[in-house]
C-alpha positions as CSV (number, residue, x, y, z in Angstrom):
1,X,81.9,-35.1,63.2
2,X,84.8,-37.7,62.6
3,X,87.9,-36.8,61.0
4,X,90.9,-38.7,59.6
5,X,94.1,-37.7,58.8
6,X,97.0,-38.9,57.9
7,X,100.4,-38.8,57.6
8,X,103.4,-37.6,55.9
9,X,107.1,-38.7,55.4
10,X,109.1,-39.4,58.5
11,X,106.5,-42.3,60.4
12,X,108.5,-44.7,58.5
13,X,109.5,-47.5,60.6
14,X,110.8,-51.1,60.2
15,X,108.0,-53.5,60.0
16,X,105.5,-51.4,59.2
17,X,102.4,-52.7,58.1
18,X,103.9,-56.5,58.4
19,X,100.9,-56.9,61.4
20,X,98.0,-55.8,58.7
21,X,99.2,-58.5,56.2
22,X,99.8,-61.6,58.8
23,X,96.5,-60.9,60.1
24,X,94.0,-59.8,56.8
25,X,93.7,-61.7,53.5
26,X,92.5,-58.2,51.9
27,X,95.7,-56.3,53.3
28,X,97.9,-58.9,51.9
29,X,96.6,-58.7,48.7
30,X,96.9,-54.6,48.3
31,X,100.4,-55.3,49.2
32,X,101.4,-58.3,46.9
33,X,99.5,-55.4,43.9
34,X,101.5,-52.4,45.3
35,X,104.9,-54.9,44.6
36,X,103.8,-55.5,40.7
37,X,102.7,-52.1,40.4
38,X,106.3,-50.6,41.8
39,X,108.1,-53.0,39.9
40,X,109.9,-53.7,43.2
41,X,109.1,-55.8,46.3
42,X,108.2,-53.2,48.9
43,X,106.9,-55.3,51.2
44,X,110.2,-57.0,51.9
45,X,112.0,-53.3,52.7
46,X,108.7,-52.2,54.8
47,X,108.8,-55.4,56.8
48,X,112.4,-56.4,57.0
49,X,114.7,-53.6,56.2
50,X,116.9,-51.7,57.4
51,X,116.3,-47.7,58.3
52,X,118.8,-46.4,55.5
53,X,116.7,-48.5,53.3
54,X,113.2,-47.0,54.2
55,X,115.1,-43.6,54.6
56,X,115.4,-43.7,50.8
57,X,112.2,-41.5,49.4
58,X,111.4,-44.0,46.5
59,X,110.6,-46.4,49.6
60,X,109.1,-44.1,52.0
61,X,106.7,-42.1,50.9
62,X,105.1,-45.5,48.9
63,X,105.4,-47.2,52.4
64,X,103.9,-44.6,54.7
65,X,100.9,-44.7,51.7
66,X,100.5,-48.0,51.3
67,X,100.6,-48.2,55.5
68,X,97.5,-46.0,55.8
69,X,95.7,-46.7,52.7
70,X,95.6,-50.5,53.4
71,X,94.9,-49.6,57.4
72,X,91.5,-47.8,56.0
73,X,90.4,-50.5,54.0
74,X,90.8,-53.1,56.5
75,X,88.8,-50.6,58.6
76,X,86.3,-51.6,56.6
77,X,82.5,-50.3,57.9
78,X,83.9,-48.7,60.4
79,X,86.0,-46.5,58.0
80,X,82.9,-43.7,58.1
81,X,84.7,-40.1,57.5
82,X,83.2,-37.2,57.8
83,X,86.2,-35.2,56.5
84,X,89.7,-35.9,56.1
85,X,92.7,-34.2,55.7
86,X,96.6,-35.3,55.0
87,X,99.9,-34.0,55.8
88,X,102.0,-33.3,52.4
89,X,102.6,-37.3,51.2
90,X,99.3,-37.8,53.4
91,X,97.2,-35.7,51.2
92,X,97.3,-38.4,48.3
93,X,96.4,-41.3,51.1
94,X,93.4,-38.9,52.4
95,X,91.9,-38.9,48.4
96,X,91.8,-42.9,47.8
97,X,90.6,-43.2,51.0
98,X,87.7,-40.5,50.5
99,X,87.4,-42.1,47.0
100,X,88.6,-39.2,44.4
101,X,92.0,-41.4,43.2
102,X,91.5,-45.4,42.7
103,X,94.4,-47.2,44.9
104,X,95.9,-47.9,42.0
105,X,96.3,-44.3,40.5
106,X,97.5,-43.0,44.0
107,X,100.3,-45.5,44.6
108,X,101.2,-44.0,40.9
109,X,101.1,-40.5,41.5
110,X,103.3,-41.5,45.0
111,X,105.9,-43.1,43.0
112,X,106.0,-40.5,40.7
113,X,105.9,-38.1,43.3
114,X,108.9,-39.5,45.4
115,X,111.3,-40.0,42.2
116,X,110.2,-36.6,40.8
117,X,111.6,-35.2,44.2
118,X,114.0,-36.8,44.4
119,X,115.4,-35.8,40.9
120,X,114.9,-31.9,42.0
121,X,116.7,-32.4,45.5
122,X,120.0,-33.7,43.1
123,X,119.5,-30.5,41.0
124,X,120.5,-28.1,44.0
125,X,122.0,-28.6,47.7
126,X,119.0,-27.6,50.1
127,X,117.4,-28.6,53.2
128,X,114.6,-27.6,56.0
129,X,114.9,-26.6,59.3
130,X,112.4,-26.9,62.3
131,X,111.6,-23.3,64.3
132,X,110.3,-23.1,67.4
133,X,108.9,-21.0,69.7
134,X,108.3,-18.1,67.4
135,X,105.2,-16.8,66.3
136,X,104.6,-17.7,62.2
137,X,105.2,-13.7,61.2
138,X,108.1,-13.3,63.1
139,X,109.7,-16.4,60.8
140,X,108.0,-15.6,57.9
141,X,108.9,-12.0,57.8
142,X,112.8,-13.0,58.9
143,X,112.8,-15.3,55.6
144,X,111.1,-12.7,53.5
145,X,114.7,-10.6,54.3
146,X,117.0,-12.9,53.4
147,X,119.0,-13.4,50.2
148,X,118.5,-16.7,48.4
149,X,115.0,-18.7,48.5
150,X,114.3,-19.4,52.3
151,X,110.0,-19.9,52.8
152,X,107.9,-21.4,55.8
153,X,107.1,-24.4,54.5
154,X,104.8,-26.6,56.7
155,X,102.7,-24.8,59.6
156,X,103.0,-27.9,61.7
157,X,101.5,-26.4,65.0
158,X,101.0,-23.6,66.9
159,X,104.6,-22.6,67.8
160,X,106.2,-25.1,65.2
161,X,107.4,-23.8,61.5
162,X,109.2,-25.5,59.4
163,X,111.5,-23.3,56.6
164,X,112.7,-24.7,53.5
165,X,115.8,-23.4,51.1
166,X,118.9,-23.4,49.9
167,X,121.2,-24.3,52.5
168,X,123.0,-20.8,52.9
169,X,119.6,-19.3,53.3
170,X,118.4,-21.6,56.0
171,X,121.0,-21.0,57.7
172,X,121.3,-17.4,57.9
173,X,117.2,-17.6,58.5
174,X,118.1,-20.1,61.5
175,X,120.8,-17.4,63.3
176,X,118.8,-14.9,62.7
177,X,115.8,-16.6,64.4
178,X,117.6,-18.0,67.0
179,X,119.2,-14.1,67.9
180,X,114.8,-13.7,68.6
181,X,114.5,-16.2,70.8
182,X,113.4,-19.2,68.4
183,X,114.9,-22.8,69.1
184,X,115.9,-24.0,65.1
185,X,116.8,-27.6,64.3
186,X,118.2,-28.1,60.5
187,X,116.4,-31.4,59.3
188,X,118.0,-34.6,58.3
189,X,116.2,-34.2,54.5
190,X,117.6,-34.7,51.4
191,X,116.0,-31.4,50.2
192,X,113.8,-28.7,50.1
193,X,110.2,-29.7,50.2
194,X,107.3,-27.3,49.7
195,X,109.5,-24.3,48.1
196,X,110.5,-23.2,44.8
197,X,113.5,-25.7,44.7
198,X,110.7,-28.5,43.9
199,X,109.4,-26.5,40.6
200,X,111.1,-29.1,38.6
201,X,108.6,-32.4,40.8
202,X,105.8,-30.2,40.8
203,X,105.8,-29.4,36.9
204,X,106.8,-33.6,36.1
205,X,103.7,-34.2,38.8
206,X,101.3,-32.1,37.4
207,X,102.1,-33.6,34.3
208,X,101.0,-36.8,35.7
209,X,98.2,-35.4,37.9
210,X,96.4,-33.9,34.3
211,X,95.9,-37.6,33.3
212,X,94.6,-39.1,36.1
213,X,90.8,-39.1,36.7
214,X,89.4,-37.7,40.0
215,X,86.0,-38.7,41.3
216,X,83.5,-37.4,43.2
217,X,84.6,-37.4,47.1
218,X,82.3,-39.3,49.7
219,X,83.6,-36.3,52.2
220,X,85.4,-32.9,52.4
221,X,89.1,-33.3,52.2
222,X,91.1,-30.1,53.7
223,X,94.3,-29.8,51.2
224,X,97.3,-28.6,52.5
225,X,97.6,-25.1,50.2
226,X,94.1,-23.9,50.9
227,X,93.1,-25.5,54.2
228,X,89.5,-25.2,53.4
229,X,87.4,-28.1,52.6
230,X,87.2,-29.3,48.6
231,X,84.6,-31.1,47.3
232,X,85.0,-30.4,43.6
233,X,87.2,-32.8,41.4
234,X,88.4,-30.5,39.5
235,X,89.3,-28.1,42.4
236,X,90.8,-30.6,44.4
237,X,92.9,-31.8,41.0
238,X,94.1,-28.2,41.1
239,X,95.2,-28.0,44.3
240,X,96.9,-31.3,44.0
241,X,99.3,-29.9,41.1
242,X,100.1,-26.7,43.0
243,X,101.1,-28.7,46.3
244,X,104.5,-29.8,46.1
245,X,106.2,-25.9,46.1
246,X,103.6,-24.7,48.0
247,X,103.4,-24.3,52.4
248,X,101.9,-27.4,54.0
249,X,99.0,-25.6,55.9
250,X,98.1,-28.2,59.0
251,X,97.6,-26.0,61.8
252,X,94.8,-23.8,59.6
253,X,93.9,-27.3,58.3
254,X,93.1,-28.5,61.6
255,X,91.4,-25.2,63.0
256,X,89.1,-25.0,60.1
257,X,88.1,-28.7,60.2
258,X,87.2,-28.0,64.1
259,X,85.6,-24.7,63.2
260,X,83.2,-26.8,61.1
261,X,82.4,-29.3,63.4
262,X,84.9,-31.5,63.7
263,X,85.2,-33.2,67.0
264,X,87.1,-36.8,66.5
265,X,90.3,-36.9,64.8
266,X,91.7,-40.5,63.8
267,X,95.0,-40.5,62.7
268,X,95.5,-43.3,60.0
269,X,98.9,-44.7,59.4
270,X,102.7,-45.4,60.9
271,X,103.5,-43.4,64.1
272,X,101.6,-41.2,66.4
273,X,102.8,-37.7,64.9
274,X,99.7,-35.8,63.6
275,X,98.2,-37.0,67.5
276,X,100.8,-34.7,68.8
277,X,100.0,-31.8,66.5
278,X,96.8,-31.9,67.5
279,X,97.3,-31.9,71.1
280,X,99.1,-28.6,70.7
281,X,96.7,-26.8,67.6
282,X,93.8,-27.6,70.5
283,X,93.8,-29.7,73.5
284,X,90.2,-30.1,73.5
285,X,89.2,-32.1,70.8
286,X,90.0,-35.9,70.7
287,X,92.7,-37.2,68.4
288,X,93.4,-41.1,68.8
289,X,95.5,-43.5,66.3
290,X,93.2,-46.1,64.0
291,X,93.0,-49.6,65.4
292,X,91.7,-53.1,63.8
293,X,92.0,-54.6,67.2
C-alpha cells in the first residue's frame, strides 16, 4: 500500500516552493489565494526571505503547509494515497490532502494554529530538548520524577525522544538523562510544543476546530495522539482538538501503518526529514521524497 506523510515545522527553507509556482499555473494560483487569505504576502518570505524571517512561526508552519499541500495537488493523478499520516503541523496538510478540511479551512486552522502558539510560548519561558540513545521508558520515567512539567513529547524514532517543558525541568531531565548514558540536545524553539504549556493554543484551536466542517476521508489518516488509523469525521475532529498538548506519536505511527500493509512511504513537502525517520523505525520499507519531475 502507498503512504504519504508529511512534515512538520523545521523543513523550512528559503525558496521553498518558488520551483512549484514558476513551473504550474495551478500552484501559482493556491499561492496568490493563500496571500489574500493570510492577509500577508507569503510567497514573497517563502521565496525570497531571509531564515529569521521563515524562523518566525506565523510564517513557517503556513509555509511548510502550503509547501506540501500545493506539491499534492500538482501531483495530480498520481496523488493516489492509500493512507497518510503527518508529523504535528503535518497532520493538518495530511487531512486537505486526504479531503476531510477544504484548502481553504486548513490554511485557517494553520494560521490560527501558529499565532495561538505563539501567544502560549510568550505566556511562560520553555523549550524542548532532543534525547538520544535511550530507550522511551528510561526518558519517560526520568521526566515523570522531576519537579515542574517535563513530558516526551514527539516519539520521532526508535532511539530519538523529544521532551518538552519549562526550562528548569528540561534541564534537570537532560542531566539526569545524560548521567544514563543518553546524548540530549536543548532545541532552538521558541516553546514547549505538545505539553501542558500549550493548554492555552489547544483550547483557542479547538475553539476554531468545533466550527470547521470535516468530510469524509478518501483514506485512513494515522493522527499523531492515537497512531491508529481514523476514518470517522468526527473522530478524526476529536483527535485534531486534543493534538497540540498531547505526544506526537510517529514512530507507533509508522509501525502501525507498516503493520497494516504499508509498503511505500512518500514524503510530501520541504526537506528530506520524515525519509530519515523512516530509515531508522524500519530499514525495509521504501521511503522516497514526492517529485513532479
Amino acid at each position: 500500500m502507498k503512504a504519504y506523510i508529511f512534515p512538520g515545522q523545521g523543513a523550512q527553507f528559503t525558496g521553498m516552493g518558488l520551483d512549484l509556482y514558476e513551473k504550474f499555473p495551478l500552484a501559482q494560483q493556491y499561492f496568490e489565494k493563500a496571500n489574500s487569505i493570510l492577509g500577508f504576502s507569503i510567497t514573497d518570505i517563502m521565496f525570497e526571505g531571509t531564515t529569521e524571517q521563515l524562523k518566525q512561526t506565523k510564517v513557517t508552519q503556513p509555509a511548510i503547509f502550503l509547501h506540501s499541500v500545493i506539491l499534492a495537488k500538482v501531483l495530480g493523478d498520481t496523488f493516489q494515497p492509500e493512507m497518510v499520516a503527518g508529523h504535528s503541523l503535518g497532520e493538518l496538510s495530511a487531512l486537505v490532502t486526504n479531503g476531510v478540511l477544504s484548502f481553504e479551512d486548513g490554511l485557517a486552522l494553520v494560521s490560527k494554529r501558529a499565532l495561538a502558539m505563539q501567544k502560549a510560548c510568550e505566556i511562560q519561558p520553555s523549550t524542548m530538548a532532543a534525547v538520544l540513545k535511550l530507550e522511551d521508558k528510561i526518558v519517560e520515567d526520568t521526566c515523570a520524577k522531576i519537579d515542574g512539567i517535563v513530558v516526551a513529547a514527539n516519539y520521532n524514532c526508535l532511539g530519538q525522544l523529544v521532551i518538552s517543558g519549562e526550562i528548569p525541568a528540561i534541564e534537570k531531565a537532560c542531566e539526569v538523562l545524560t548521567e544514563k548514558g543518553g546524548r540530549t540536545i536543548i532545541l532552538p524553539v521558541g516553546g514547549a510544543f505538545h505539553s501542558p504549556l500549550m493548554e492555552p493554543a489547544r483550547e483557542e484551536l479547538a475553539a476554531a476546530i468545533e466550527t470547521t466542517t470535516f468530510n469524509e476521508p478518501i483514506c485512513p489518516i494515522y493522527q499523531n495522539v492515537l497512531a491508529k488509523a481514523v476514518t470517522n469525521p468526527d473522530e478524526i475532529q476529536k483527535n485534531l482538538r486534543l493534538q497540540l498538548t498531547a505526544p506526537v506519536r510517529w514512530t507507533q505511527s509508522i509501525q502501525q501503518m507498516i503493520a497494516d500493509g504499508g509498503t511505500e512511504f512518500i514524503e510530501v513537502g520541504p526537506g528530506k526529514v520524515l525519509q530519515g525517520l523512516m530509515r531508522k523505525i524500519d530499514r525495509s520499507v521504501a521511503a522516497s521524497g514526492a517529485s513532479f519531475e
